[in-house]
KOLKOLGU-724002 format. One record per residue (C-alpha): x, y, z; chain; residue number from 1; residue in three letters. Coordinates in Angstrom, 3 decimals, m for minus. Each point is the difference from the previous one (the first is absolute). Example, Ala and Ser with C-alpha at 12.3 -4.5 7.8 and 13.67 -1.06 7.14 Angstrom:
BEGIN
<site c1="12.300" c2="m4.500" c3="7.800" cadena="A" num="1" residuo="ala"/>
<site c1="1.370" c2="3.440" c3="m0.660" cadena="A" num="2" residuo="ser"/>
***
This chain:
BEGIN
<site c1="m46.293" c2="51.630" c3="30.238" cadena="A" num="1" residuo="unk"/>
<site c1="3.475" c2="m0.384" c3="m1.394" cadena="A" num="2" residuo="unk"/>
<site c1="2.272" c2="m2.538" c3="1.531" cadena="A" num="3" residuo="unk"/>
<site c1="3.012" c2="0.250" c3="1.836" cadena="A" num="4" residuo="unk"/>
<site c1="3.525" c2="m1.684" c3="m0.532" cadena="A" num="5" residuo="unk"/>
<site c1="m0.669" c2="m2.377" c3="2.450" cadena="A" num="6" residuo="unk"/>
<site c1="m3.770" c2="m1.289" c3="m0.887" cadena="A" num="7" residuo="unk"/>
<site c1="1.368" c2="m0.919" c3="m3.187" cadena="A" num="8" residuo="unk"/>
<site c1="3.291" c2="m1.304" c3="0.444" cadena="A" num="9" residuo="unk"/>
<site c1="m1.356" c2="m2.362" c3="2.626" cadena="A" num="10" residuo="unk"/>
<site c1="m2.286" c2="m2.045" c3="m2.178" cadena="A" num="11" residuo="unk"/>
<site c1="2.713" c2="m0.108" c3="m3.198" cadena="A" num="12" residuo="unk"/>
<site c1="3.002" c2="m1.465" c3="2.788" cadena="A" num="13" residuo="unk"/>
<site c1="m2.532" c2="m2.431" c3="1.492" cadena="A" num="14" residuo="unk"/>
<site c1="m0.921" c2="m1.004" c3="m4.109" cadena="A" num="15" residuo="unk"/>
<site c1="3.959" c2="m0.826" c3="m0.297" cadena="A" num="16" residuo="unk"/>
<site c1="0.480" c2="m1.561" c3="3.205" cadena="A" num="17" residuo="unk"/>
<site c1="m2.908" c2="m2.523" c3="m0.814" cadena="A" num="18" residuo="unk"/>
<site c1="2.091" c2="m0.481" c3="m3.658" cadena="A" num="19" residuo="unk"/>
<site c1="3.133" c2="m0.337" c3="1.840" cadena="A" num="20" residuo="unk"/>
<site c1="m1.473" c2="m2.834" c3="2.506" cadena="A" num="21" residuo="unk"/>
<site c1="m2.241" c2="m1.665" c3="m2.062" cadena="A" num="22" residuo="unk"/>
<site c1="1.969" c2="0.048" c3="m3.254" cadena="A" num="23" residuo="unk"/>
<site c1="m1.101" c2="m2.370" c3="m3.187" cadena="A" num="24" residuo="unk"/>
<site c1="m2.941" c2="m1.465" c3="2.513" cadena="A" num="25" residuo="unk"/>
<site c1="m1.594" c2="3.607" c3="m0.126" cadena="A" num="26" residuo="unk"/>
<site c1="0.926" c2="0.919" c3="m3.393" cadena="A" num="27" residuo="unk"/>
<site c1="m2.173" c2="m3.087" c3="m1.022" cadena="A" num="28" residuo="unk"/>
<site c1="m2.813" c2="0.478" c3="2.429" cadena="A" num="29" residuo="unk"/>
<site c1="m0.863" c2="3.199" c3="m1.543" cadena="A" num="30" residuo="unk"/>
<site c1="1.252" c2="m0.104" c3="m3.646" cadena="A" num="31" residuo="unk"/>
<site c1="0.317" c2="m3.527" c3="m0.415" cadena="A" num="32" residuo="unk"/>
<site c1="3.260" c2="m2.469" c3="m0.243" cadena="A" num="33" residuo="unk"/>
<site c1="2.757" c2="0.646" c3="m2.536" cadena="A" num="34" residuo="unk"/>
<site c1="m0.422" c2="m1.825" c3="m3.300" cadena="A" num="35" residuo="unk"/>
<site c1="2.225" c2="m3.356" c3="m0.105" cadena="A" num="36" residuo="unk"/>
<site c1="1.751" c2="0.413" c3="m3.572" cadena="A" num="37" residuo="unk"/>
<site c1="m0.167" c2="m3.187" c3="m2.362" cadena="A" num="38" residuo="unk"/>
<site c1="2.445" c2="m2.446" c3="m1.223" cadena="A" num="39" residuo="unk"/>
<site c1="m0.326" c2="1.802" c3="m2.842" cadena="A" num="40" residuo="unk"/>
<site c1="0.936" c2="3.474" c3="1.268" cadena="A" num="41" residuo="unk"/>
<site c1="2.907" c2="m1.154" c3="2.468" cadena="A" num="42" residuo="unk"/>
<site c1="1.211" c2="m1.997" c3="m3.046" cadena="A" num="43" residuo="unk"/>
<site c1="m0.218" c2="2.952" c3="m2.136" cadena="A" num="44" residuo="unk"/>
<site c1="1.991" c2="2.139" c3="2.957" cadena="A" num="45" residuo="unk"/>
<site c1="3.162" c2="m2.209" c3="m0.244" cadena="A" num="46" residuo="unk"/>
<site c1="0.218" c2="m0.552" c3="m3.688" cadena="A" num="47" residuo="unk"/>
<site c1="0.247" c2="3.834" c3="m0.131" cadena="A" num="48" residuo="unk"/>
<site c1="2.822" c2="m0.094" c3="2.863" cadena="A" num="49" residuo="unk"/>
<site c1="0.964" c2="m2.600" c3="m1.585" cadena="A" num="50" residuo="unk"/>
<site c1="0.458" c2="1.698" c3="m3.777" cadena="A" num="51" residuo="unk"/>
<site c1="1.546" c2="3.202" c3="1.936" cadena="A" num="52" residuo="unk"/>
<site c1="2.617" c2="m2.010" c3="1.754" cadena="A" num="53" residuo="unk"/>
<site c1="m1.391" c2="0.345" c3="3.265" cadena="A" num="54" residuo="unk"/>
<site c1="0.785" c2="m3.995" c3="0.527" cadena="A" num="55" residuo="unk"/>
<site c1="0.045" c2="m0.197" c3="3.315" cadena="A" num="56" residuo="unk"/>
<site c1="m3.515" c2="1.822" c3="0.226" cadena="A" num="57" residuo="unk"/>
<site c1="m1.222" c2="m2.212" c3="m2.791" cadena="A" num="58" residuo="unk"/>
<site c1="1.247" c2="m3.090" c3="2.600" cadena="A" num="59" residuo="unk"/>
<site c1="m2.027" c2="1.074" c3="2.653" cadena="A" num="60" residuo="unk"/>
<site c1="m3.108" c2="0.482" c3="m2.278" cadena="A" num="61" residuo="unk"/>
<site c1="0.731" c2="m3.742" c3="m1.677" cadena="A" num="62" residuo="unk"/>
<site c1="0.413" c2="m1.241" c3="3.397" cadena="A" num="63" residuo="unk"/>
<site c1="m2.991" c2="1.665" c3="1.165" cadena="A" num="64" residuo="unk"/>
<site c1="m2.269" c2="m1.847" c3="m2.890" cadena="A" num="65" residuo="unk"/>
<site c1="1.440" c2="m3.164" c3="1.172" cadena="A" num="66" residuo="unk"/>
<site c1="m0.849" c2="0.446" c3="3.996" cadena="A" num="67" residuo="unk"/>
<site c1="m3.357" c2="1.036" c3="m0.879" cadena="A" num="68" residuo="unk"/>
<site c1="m0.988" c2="m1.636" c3="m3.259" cadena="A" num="69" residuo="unk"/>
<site c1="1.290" c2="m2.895" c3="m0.622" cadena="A" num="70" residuo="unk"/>
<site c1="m2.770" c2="m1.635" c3="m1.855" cadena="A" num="71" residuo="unk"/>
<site c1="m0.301" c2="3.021" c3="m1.947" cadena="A" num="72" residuo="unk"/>
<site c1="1.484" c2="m0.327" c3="m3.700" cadena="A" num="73" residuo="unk"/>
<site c1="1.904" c2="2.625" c3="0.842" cadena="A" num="74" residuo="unk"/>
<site c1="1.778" c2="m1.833" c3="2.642" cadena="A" num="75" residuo="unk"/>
<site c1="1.781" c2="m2.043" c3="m3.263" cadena="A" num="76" residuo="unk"/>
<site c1="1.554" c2="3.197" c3="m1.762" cadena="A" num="77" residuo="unk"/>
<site c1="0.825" c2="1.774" c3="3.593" cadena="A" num="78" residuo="unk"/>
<site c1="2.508" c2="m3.445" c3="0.629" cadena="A" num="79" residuo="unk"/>
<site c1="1.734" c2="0.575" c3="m3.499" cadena="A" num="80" residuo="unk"/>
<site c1="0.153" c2="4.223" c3="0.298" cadena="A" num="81" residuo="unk"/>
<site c1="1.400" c2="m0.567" c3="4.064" cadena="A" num="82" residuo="unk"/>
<site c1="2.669" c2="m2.235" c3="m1.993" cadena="A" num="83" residuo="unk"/>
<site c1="0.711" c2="2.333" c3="m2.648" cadena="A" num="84" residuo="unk"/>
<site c1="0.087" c2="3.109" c3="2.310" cadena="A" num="85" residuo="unk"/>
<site c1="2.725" c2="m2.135" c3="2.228" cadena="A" num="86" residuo="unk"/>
<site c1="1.748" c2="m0.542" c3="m3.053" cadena="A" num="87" residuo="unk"/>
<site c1="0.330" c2="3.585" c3="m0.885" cadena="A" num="88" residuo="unk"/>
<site c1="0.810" c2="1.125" c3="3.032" cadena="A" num="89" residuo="unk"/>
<site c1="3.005" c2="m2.166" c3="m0.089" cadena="A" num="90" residuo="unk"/>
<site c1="m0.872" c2="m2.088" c3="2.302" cadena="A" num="91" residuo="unk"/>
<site c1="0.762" c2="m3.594" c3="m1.863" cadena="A" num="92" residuo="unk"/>
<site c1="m0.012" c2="m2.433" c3="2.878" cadena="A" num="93" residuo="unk"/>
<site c1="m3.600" c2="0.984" c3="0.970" cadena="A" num="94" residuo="unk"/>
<site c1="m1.244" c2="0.211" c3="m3.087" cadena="A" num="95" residuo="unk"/>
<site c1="1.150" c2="m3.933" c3="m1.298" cadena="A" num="96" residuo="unk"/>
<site c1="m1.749" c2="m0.538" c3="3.086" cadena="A" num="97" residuo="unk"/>
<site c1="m3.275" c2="1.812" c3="m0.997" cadena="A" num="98" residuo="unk"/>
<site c1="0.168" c2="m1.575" c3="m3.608" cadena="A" num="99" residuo="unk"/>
<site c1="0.858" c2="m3.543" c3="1.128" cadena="A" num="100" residuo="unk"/>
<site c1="m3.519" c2="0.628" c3="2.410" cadena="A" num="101" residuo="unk"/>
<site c1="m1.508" c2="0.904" c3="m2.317" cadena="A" num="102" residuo="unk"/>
<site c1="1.132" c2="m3.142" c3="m2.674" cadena="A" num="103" residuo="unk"/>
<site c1="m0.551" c2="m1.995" c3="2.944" cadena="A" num="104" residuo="unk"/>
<site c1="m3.778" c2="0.934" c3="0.371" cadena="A" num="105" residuo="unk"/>
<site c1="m1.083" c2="0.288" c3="m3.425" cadena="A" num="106" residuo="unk"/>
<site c1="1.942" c2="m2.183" c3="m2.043" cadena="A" num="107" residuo="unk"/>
<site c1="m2.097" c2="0.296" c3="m2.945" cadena="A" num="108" residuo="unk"/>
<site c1="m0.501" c2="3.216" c3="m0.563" cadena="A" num="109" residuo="unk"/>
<site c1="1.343" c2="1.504" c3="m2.966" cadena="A" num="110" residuo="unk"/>
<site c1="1.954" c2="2.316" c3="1.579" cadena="A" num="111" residuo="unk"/>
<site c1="2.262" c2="m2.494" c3="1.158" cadena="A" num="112" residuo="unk"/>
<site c1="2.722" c2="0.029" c3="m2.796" cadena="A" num="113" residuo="unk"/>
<site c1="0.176" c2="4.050" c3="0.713" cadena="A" num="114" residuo="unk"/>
<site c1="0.441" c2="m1.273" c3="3.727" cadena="A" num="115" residuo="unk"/>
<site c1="2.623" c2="m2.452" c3="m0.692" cadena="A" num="116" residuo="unk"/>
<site c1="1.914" c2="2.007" c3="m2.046" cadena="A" num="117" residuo="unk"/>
<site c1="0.155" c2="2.504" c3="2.585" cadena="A" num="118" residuo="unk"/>
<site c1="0.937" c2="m1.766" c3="2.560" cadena="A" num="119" residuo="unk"/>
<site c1="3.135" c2="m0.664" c3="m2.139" cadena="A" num="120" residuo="unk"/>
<site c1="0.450" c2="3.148" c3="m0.206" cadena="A" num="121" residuo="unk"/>
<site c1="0.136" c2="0.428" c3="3.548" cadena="A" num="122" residuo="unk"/>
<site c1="2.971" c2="m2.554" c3="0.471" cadena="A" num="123" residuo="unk"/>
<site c1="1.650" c2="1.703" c3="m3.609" cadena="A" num="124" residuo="unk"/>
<site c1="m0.099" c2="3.880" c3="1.677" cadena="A" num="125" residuo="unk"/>
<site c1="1.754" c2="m1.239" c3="3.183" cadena="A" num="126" residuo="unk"/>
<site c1="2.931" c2="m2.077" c3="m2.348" cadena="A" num="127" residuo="unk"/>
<site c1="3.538" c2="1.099" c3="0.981" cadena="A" num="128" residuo="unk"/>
<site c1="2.694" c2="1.453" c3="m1.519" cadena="A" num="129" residuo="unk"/>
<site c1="2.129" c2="m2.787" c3="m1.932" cadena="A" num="130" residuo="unk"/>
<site c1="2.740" c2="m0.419" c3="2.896" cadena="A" num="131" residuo="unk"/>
<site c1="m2.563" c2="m0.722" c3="2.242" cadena="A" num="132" residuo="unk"/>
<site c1="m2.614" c2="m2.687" c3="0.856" cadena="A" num="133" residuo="unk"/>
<site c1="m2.782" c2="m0.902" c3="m2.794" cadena="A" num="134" residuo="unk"/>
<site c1="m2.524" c2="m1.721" c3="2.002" cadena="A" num="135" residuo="unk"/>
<site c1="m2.612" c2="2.403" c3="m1.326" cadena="A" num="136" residuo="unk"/>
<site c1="1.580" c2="m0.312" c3="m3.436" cadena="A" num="137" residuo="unk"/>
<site c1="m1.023" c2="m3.919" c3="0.043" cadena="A" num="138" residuo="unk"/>
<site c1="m3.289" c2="0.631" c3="2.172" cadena="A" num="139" residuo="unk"/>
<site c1="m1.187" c2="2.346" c3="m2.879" cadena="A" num="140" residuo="unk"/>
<site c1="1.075" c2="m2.174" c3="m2.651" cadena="A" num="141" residuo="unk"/>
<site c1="m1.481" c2="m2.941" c3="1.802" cadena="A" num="142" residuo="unk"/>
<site c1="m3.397" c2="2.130" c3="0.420" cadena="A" num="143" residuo="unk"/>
<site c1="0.203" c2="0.747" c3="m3.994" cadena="A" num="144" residuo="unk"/>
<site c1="0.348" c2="m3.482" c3="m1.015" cadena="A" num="145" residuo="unk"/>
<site c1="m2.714" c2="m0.764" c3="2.014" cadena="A" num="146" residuo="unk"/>
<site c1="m2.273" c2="2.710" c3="m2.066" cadena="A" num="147" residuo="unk"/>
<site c1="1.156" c2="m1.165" c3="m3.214" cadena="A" num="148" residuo="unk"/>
<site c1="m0.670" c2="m3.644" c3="0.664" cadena="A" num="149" residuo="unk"/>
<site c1="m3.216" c2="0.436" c3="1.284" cadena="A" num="150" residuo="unk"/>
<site c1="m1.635" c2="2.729" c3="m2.383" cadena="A" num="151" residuo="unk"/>
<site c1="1.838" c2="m0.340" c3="m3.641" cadena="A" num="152" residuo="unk"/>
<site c1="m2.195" c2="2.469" c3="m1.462" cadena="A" num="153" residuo="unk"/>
<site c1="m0.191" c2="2.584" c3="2.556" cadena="A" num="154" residuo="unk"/>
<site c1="0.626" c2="3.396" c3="m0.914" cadena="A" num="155" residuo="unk"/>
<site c1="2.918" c2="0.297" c3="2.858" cadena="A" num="156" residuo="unk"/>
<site c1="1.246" c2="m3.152" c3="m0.960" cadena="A" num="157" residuo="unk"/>
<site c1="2.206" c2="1.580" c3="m2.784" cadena="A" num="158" residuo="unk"/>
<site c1="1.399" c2="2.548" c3="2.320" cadena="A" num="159" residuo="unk"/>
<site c1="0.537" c2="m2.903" c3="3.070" cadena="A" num="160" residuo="unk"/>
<site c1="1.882" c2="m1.346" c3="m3.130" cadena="A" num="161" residuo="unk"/>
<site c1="2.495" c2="2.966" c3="m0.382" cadena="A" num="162" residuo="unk"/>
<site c1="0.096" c2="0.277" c3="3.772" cadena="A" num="163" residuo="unk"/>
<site c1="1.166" c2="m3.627" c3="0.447" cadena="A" num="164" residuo="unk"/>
<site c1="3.006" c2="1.076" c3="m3.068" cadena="A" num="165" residuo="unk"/>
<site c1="0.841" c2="2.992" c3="2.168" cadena="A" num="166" residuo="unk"/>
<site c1="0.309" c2="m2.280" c3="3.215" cadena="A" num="167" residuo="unk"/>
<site c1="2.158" c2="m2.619" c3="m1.767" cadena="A" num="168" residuo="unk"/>
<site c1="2.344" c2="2.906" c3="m1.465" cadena="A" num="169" residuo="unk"/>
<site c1="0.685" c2="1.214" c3="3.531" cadena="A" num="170" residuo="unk"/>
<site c1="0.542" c2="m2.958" c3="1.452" cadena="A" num="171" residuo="unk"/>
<site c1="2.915" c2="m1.090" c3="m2.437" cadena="A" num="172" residuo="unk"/>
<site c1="0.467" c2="3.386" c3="0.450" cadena="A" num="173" residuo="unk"/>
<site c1="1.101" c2="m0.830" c3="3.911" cadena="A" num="174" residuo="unk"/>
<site c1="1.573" c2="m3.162" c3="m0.759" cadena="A" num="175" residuo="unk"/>
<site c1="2.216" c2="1.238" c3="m2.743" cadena="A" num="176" residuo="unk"/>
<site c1="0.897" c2="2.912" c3="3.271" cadena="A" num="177" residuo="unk"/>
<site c1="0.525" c2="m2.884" c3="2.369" cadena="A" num="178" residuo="unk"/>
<site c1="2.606" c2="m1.918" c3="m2.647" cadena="A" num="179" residuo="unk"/>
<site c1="1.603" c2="3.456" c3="m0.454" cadena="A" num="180" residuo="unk"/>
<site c1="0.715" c2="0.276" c3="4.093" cadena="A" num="181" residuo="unk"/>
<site c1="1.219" c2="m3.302" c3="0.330" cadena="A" num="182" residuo="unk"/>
<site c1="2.236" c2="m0.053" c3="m3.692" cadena="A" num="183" residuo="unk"/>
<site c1="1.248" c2="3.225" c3="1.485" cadena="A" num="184" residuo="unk"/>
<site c1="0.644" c2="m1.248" c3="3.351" cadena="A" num="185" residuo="unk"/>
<site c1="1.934" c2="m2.722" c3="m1.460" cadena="A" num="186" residuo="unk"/>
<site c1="m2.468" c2="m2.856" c3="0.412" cadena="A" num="187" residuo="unk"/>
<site c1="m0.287" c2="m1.218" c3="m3.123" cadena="A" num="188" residuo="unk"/>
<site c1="m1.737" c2="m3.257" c3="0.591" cadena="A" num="189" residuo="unk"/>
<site c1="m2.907" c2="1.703" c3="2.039" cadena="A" num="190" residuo="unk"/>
<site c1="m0.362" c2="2.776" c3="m2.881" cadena="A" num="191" residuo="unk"/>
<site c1="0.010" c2="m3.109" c3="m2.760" cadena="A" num="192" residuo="unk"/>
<site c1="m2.784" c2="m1.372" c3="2.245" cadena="A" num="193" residuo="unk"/>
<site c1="m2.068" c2="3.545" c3="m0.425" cadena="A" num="194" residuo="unk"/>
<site c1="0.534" c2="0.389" c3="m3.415" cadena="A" num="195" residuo="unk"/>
<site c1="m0.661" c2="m3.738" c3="m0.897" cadena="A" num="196" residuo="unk"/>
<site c1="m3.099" c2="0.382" c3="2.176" cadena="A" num="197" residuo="unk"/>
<site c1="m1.507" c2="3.046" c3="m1.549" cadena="A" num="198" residuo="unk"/>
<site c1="0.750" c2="m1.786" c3="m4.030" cadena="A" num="199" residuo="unk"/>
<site c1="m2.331" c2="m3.077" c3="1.582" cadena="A" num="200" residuo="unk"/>
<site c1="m2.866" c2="1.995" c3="1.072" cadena="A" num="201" residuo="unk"/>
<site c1="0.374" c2="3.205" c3="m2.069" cadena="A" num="202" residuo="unk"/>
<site c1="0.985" c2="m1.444" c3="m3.428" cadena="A" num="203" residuo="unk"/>
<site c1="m2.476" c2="2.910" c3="m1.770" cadena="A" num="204" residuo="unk"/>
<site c1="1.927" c2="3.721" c3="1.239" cadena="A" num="205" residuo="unk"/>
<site c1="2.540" c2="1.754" c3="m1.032" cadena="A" num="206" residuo="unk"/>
<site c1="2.248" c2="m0.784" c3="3.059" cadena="A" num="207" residuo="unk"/>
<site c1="0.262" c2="m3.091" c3="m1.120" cadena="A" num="208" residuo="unk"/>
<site c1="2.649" c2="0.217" c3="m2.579" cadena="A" num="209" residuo="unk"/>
<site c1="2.267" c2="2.393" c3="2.432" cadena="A" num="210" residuo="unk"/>
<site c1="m0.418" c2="m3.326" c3="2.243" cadena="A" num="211" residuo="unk"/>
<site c1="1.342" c2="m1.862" c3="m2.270" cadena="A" num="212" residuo="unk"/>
<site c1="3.130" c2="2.005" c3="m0.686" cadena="A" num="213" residuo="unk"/>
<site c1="0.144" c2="0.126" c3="3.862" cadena="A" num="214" residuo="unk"/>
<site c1="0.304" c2="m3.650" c3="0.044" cadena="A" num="215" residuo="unk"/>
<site c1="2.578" c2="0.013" c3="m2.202" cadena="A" num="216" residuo="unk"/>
<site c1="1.947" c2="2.134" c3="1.943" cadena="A" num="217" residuo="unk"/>
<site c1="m0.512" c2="m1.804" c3="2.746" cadena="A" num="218" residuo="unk"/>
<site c1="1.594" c2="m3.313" c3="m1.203" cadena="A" num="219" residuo="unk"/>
<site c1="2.804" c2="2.438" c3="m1.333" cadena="A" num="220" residuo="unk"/>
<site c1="0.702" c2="1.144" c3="3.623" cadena="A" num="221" residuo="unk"/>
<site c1="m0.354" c2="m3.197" c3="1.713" cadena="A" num="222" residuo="unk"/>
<site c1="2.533" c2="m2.013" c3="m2.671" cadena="A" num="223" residuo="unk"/>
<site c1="2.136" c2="2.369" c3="0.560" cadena="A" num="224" residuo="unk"/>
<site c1="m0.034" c2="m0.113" c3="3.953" cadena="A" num="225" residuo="unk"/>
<site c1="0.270" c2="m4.497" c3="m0.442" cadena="A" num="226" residuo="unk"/>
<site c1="2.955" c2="1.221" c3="m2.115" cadena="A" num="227" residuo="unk"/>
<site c1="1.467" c2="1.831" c3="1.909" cadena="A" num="228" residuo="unk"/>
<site c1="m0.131" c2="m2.161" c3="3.094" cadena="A" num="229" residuo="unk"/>
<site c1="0.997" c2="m2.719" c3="m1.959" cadena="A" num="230" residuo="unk"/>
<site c1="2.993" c2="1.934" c3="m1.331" cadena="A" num="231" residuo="unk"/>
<site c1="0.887" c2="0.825" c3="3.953" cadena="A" num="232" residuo="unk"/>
<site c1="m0.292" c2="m3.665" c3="0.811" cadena="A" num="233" residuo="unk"/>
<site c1="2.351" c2="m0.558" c3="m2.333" cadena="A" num="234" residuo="unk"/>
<site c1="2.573" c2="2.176" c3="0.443" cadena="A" num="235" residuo="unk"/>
<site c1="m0.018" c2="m0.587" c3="3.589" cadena="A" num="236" residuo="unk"/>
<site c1="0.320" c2="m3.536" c3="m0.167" cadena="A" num="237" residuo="unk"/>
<site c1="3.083" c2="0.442" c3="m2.472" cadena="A" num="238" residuo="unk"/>
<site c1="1.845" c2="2.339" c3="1.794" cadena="A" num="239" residuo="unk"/>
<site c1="m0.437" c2="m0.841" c3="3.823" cadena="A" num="240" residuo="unk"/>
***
């Protein structure tokens, strides 16, 4: 007997229906429940989002090893990749954040120099132009010093080194501006000050020799202003 429309489509909408209701409870009844992947595999997932520059994929992975695995020894290199996928993405604030977690929890391991040196760089990307603030500038300097002081031999202690030269360059680099606004201005005391300040704790740049001639100008400019007054003083106390 062949079958009608009807007789069949009944059976096949009453099949999806029970799919539809019963969802990932009957998928397992009958075929049994969906593998869980391993550490292994998720880790495996975001190191290739990761390599791709998926990095806010490869977060969600790391993150998800961390919820779910956190004894795992994956758990370790998920903190450090979350942290380095921040850090590529730009985002500096939460990555120091991640890293300094992360040196926080395992302060032994030997990924700590690479984790300290980082974290400098997180303060050294977010440094301002030279007419502006430098807090970064000394926060990254500060976070170098503190890498080269504690691991001598590292191998990112020799680059913390030429970091902490580049931080000291730009901020003479923003004192020598600040003199030059105030010598400018006419304020040649507070400009001496700058210029005097930056020789004291700068003595090994090249901005320190234009400080010097700066200072010398200064002391030009402000023996010729007691000169001058002293000249006026003079003349009005002759002729009034």
């Amino acid at each position: 007997m062949i079958m009608n429309f009807r007789q069949i489509a009944g059976p096949m909408l009453a099949v999806c229906w029970l799919f539809l209701l019963g969802g990932c409870s009957f998928w397992n009844e009958f075929f049994g429940p969906e593998e869980e992947p391993t550490p292994a595999e998720i880790m495996n997932e975001g190191m290739a989002d990761f390599n791709d520059g998926k990095f806010t994929k490869a977060i969600d992975t790391f993150q998800k090893i961390k919820d779910r695995y956190p004894y795992s020894t994956f758990a370790l290199t998920a903190e450090l990749k979350m942290a380095d996928a921040l850090y590529e993405k730009g985002e500096y604030d939460e990555a120091r954040d991640e890293y300094a977690e992360f040196e926080k929890m395992h302060p032994r391991n030997k990924d700590v120099p690479y984790v300290l040196y980082r974290q400098g760089m997180c303060y050294f990307n977010k440094s301002a132009a030279i007419d502006r603030d430098q807090s970064n500038t000394f926060k990254a300097r500060e976070e170098f010093e503190r890498l080269i002081k504690r691991f001598r031999k590292s191998d990112y202690t020799e680059q913390a080194r030429r970091k902490v030269r580049e931080c000291y360059i730009k901020l003479a680099e923003h004192e020598l501006y600040v003199g030059n606004f105030y010598f400018t201005k006419g304020k040649y005391e507070t400009a001496m000050a700058r210029y005097l300040y930056l020789i004291d704790h700068y003595p090994d740049v090249g901005q320190y020799y234009q400080a010097l001639e700066s200072i010398k100008k200064c002391k030009d400019k402000i023996k010729e202003l007691n000169g001058a007054e002293e000249t006026s003083w003079l003349h009005g106390f002759l002729y009034d």
